[in-house]
DOKESE-731656 format. One record per atom (N, C-alpha, C): residue number from 1; x, y, z; atom name. Coordinates in nm, 2 decimals, padded with zeros to 4 digits. Example, Ala and Ser with C-alpha at 12.3 -4.5 7.8 and 13.67 -1.06 7.14 Angstrom:
# residues 2
{vexnu 1 {01.32 -00.57 00.78} N};
{vexnu 1 {01.23 -00.45 00.78} CA};
{vexnu 1 {01.32 -00.33 00.78} C};
{vexnu 2 {01.28 -00.22 00.71} N};
{vexnu 2 {01.37 -00.11 00.71} CA};
{vexnu 2 {01.29 00.00 00.79} C};
# end
This chain:
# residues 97
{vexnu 1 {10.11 -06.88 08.55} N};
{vexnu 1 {10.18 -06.99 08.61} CA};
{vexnu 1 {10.15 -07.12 08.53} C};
{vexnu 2 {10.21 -07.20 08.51} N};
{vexnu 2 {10.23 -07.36 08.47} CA};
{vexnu 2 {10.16 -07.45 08.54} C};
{vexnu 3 {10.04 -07.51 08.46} N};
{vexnu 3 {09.93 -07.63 08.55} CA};
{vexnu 3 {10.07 -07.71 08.66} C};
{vexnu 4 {09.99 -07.69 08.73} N};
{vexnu 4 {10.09 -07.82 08.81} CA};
{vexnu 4 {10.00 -07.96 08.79} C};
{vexnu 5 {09.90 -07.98 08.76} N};
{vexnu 5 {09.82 -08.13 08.72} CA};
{vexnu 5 {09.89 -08.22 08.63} C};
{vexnu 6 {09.95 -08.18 08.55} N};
{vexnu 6 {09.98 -08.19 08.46} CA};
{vexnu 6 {10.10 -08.38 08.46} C};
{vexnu 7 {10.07 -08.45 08.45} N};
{vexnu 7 {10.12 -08.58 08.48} CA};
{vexnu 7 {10.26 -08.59 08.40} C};
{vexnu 8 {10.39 -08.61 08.44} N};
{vexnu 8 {10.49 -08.66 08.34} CA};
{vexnu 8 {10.59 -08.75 08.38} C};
{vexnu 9 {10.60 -08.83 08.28} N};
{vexnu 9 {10.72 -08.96 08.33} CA};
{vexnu 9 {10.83 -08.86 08.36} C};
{vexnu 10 {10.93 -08.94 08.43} N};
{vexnu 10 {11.04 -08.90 08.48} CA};
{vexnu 10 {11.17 -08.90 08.33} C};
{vexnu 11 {11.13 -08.95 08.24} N};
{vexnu 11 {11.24 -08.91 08.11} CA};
{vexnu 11 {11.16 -08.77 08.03} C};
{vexnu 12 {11.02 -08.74 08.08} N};
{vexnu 12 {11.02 -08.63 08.05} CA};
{vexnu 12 {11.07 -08.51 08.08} C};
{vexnu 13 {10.99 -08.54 08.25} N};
{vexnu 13 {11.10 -08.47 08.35} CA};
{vexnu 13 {11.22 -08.40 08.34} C};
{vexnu 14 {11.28 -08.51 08.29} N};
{vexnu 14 {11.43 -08.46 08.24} CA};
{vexnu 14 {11.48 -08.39 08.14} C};
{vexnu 15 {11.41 -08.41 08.07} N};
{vexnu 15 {11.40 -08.39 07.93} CA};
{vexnu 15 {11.39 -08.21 07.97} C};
{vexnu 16 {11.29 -08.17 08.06} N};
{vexnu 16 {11.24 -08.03 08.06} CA};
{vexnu 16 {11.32 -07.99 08.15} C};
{vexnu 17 {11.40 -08.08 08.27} N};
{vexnu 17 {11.49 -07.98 08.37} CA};
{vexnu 17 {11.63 -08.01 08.27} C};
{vexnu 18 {11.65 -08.08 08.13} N};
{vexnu 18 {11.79 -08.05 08.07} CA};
{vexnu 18 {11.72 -07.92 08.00} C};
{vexnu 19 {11.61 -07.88 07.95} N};
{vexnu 19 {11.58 -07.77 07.85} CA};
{vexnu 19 {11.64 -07.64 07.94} C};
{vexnu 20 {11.57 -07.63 08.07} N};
{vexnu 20 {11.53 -07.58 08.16} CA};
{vexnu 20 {11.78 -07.55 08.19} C};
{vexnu 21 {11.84 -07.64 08.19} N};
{vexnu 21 {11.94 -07.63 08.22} CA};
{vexnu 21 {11.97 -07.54 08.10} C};
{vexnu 22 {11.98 -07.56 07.99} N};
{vexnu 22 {12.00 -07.51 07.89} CA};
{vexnu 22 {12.02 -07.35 07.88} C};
{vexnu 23 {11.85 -07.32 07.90} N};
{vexnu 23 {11.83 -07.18 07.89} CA};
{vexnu 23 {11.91 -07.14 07.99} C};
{vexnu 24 {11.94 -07.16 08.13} N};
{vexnu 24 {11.98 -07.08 08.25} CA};
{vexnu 24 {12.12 -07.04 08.20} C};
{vexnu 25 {12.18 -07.16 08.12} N};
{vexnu 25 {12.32 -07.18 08.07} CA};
{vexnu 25 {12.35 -07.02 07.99} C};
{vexnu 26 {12.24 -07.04 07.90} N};
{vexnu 26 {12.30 -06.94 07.79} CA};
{vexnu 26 {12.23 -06.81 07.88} C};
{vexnu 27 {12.14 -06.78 07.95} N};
{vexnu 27 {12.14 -06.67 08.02} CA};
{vexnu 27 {12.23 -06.57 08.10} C};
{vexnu 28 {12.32 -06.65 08.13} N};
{vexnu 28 {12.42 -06.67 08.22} CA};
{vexnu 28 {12.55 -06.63 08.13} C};
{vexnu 29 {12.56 -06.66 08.04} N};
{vexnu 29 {12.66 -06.65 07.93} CA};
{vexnu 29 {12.68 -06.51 07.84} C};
{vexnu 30 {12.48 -06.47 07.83} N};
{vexnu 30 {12.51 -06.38 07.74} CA};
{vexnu 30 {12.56 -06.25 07.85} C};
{vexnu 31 {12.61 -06.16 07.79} N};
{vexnu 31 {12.63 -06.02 07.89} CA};
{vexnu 31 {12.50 -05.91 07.84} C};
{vexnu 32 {12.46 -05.85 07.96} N};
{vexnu 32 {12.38 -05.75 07.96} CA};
{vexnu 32 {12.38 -05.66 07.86} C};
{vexnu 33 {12.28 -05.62 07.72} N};
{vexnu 33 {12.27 -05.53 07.63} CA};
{vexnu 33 {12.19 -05.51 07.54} C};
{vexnu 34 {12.19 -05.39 07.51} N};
{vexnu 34 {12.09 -05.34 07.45} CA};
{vexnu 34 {12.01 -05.40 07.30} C};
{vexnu 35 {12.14 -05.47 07.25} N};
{vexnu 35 {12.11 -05.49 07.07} CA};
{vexnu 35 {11.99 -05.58 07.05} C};
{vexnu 36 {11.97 -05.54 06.92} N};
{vexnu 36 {11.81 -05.62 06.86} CA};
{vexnu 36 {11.86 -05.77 06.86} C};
{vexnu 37 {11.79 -05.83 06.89} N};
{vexnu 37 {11.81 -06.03 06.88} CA};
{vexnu 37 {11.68 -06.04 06.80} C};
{vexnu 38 {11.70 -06.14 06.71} N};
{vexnu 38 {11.52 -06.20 06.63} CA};
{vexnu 38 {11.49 -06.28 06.72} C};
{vexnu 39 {11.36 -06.30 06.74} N};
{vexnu 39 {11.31 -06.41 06.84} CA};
{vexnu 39 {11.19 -06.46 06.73} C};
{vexnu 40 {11.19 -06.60 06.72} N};
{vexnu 40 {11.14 -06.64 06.65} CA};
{vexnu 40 {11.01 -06.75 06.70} C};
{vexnu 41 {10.92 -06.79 06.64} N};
{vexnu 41 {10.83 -06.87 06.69} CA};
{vexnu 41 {10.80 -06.93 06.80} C};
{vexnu 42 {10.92 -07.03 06.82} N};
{vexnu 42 {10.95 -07.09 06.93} CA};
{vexnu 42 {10.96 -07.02 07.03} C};
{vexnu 43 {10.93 -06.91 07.03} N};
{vexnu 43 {10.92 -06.85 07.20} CA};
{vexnu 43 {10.78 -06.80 07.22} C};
{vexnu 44 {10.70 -06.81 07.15} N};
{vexnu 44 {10.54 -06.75 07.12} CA};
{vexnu 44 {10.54 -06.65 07.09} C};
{vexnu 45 {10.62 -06.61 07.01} N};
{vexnu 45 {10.62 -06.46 06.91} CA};
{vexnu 45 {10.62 -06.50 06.73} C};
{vexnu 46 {10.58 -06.45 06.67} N};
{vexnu 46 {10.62 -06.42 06.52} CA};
{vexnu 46 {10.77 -06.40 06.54} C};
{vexnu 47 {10.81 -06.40 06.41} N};
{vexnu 47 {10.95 -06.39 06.37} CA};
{vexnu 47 {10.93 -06.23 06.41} C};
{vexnu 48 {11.04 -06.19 06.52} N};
{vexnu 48 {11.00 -05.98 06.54} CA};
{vexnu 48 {11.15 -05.97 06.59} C};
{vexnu 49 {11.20 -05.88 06.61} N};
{vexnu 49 {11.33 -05.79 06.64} CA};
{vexnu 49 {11.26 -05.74 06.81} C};
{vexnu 50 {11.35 -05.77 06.87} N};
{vexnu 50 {11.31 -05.75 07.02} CA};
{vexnu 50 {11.42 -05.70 07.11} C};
{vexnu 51 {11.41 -05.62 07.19} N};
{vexnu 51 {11.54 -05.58 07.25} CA};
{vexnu 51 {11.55 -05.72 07.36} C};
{vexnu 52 {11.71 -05.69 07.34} N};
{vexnu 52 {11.78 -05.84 07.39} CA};
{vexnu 52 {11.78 -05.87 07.54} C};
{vexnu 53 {11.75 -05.71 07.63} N};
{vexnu 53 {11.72 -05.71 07.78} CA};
{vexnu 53 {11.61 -05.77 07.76} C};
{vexnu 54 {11.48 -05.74 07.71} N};
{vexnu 54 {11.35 -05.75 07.78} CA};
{vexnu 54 {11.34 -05.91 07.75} C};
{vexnu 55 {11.41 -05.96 07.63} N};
{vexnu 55 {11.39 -06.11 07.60} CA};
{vexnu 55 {11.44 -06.22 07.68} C};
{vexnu 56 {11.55 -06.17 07.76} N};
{vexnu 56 {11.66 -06.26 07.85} CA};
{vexnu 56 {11.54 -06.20 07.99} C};
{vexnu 57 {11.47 -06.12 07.99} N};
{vexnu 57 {11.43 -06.10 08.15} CA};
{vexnu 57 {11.30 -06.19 08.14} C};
{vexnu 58 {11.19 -06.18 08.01} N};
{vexnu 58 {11.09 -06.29 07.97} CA};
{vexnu 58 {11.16 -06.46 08.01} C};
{vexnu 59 {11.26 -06.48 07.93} N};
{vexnu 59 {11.36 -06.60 07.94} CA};
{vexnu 59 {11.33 -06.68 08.11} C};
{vexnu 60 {11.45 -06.54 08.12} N};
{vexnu 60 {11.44 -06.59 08.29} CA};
{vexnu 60 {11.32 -06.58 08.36} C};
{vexnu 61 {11.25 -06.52 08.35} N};
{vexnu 61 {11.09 -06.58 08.43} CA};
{vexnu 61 {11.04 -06.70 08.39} C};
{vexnu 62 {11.05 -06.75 08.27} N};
{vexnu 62 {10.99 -06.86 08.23} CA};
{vexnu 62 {11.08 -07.00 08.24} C};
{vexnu 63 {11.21 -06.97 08.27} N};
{vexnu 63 {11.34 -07.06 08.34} CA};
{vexnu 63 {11.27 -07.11 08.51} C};
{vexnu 64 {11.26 -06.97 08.58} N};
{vexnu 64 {11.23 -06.97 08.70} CA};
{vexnu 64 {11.12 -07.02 08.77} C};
{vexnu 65 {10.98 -07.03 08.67} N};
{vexnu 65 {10.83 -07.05 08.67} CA};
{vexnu 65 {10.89 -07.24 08.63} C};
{vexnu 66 {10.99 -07.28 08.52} N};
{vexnu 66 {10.99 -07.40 08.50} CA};
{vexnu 66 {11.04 -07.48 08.66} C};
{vexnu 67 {11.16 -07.38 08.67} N};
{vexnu 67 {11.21 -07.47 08.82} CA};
{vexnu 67 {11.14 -07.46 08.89} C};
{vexnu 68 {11.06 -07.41 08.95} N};
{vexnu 68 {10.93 -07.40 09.06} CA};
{vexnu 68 {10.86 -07.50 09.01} C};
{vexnu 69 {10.82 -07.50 08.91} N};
{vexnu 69 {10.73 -07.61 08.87} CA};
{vexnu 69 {10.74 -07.78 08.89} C};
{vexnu 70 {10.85 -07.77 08.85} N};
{vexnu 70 {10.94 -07.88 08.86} CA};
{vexnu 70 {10.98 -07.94 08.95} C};
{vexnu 71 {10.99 -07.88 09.09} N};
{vexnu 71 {11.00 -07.88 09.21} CA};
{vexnu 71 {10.88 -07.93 09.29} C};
{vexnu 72 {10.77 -07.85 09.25} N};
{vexnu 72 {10.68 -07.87 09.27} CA};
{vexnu 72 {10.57 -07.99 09.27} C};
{vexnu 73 {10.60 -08.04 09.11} N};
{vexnu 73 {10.55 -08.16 09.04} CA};
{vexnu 73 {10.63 -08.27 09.08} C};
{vexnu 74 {10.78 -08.27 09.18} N};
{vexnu 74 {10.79 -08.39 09.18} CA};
{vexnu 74 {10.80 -08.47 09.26} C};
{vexnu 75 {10.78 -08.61 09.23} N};
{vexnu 75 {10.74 -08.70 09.33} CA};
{vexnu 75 {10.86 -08.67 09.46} C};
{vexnu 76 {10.80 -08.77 09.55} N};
{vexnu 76 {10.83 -08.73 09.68} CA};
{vexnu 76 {11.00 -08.77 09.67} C};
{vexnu 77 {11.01 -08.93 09.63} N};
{vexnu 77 {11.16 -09.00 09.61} CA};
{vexnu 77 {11.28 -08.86 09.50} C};
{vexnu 78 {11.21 -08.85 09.42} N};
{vexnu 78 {11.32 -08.74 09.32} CA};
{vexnu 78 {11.38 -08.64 09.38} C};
{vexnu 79 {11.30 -08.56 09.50} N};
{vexnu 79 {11.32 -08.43 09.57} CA};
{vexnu 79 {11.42 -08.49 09.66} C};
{vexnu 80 {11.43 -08.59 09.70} N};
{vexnu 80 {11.54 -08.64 09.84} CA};
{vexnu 80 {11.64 -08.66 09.77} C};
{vexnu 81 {11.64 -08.72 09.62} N};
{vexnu 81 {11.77 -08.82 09.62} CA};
{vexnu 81 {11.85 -08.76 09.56} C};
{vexnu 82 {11.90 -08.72 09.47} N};
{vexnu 82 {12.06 -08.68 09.40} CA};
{vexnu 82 {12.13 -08.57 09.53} C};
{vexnu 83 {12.03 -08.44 09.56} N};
{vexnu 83 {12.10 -08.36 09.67} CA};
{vexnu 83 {11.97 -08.32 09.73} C};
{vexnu 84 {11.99 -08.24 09.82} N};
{vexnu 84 {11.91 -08.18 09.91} CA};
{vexnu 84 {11.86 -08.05 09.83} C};
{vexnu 85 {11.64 -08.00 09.86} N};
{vexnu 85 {11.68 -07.86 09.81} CA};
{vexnu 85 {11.59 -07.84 09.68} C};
{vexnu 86 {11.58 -07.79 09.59} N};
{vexnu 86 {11.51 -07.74 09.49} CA};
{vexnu 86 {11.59 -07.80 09.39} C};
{vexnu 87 {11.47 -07.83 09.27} N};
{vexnu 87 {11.54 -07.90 09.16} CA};
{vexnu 87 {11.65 -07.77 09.10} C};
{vexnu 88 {11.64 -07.64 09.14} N};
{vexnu 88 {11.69 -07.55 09.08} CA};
{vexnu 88 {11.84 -07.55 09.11} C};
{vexnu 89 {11.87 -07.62 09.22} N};
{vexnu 89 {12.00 -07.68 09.28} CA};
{vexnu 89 {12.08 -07.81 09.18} C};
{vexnu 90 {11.96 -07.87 09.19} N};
{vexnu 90 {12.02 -08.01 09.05} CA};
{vexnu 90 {12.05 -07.95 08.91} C};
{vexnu 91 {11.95 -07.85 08.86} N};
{vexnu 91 {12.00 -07.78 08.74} CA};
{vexnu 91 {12.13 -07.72 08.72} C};
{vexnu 92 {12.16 -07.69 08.81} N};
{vexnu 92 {12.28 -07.58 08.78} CA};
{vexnu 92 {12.43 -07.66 08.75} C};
{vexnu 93 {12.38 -07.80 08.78} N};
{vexnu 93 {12.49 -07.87 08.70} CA};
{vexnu 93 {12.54 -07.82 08.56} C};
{vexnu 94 {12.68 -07.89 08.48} N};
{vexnu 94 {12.68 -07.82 08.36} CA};
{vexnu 94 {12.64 -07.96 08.26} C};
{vexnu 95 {12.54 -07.97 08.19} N};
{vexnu 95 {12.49 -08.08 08.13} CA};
{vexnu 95 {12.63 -08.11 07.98} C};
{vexnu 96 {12.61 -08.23 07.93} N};
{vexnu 96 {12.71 -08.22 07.83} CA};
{vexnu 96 {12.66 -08.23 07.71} C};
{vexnu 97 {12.60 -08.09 07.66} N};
{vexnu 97 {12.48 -08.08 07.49} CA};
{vexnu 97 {12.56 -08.02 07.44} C};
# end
């Protein structure tokens, strides 16, 4: 699980529930299947050939562990104000990247 101690301004904040929007986006998008995907560094692997289920089910845990977190870590005023509800609710917006 993700420190919750962990102190961040609110443009970071954002910064990680737009990332956090991102991934859900393209999880959502891709269709269920078997084929090899490279997964490369940036996900804490070496450059390796990985099947494309077990990478999108990794993905989405670490999507899911972000919105909990995020929820969790925020101040009291951010949780009331845009809607009611988990920031997982505010994400699902469609950002414009």
């Amino acid at each position: 699980m993700i420190n919750s101690k962990i102190d961040m301004t609110n443009k970071q904040r954002n910064e990680v529930a737009r990332i956090v929007t991102n991934w859900a986006n393209y999880l959502e998008s891709v269709p269920p299947t078997s084929d090899a995907v490279k997964v490369h560094r940036c996900f804490g692997t070496n450059s390796s050939i990985v099947r494309k289920d077990d990478f999108n089910k990794k993905l989405r845990t670490v999507v899911d562990e972000m919105r909990v977190w995020l929820d969790v870590t925020a101040p009291a005023a951010s949780k009331t104000s845009r809607c009611q509800g988990t920031v997982r609710n505010a994400c699902q917006t469609k950002s414009p990247v």
